[in-house]
N, C-alpha and C positions, 0 to 999 in steps of 0.2 A: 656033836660038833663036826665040822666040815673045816676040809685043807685045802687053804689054794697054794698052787705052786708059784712063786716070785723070783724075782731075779735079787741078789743081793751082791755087794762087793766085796773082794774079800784080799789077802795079801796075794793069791793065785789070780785075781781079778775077775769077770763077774760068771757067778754058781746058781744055780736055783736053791730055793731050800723051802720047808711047805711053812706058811705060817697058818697059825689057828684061826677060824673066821667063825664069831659068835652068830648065832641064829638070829636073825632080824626080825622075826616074824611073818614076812610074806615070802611069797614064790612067785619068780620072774618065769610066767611061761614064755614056752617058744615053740617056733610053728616049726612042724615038721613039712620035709618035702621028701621029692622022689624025681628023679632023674628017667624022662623016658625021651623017645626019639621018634620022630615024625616027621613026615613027607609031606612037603609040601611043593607047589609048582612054581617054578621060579622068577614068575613075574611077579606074582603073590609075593610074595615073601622082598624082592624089592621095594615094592610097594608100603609093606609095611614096615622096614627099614625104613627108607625114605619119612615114612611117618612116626616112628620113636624117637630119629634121629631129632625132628621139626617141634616135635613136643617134648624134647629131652627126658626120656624113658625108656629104660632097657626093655630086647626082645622079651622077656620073661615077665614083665610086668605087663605089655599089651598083651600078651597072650591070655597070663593070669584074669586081667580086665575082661578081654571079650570073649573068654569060655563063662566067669562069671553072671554077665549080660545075660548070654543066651543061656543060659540054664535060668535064669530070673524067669528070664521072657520066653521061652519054650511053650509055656504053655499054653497064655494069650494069643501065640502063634496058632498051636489046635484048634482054640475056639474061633478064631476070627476063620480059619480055614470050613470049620463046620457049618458057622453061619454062613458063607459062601453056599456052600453047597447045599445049603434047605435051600 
């Protein structure tokens, strides 16, 4: 069994206290992250302000988007640069 912790009311007025939570049978995953920190140049990054703000989407989400992109497309990247240079 598993406890969530709740808020309840009481004559002191309001307490947490755990109540018991039956197994449902699935599990709600969730995504892990990581906090890092980078440099970037300051037009840039106006720039892309200017453009999360227009498309209503946090910095963390363009970012998330266009490392995803370029990791998709990386590689069609190589070949078209290969083909170039036969």
């Amino acid at each position: 069994m598993r406890y969530d912790s709740v808020c309840k009311r009481n004559d002191v007025g309001i307490v947490p206290y755990f109540e018991e939570v039956p197994n449902v049978g699935f599990k709600i995953e969730r995504a892990e992250f990581v906090n890092k920190t980078f440099r970037f140049n300051i037009k840039l990054i106006r720039e892309v302000e200017t453009l999360c703000h227009q498309k209503g989407i946090s910095m963390n989400r363009f970012v998330d988007i266009a490392l995803r992109y370029v990791l998709e497309h990386l590689d069609d990247e190589d070949e078209r640069e290969q083909e170039a240079n036969n």
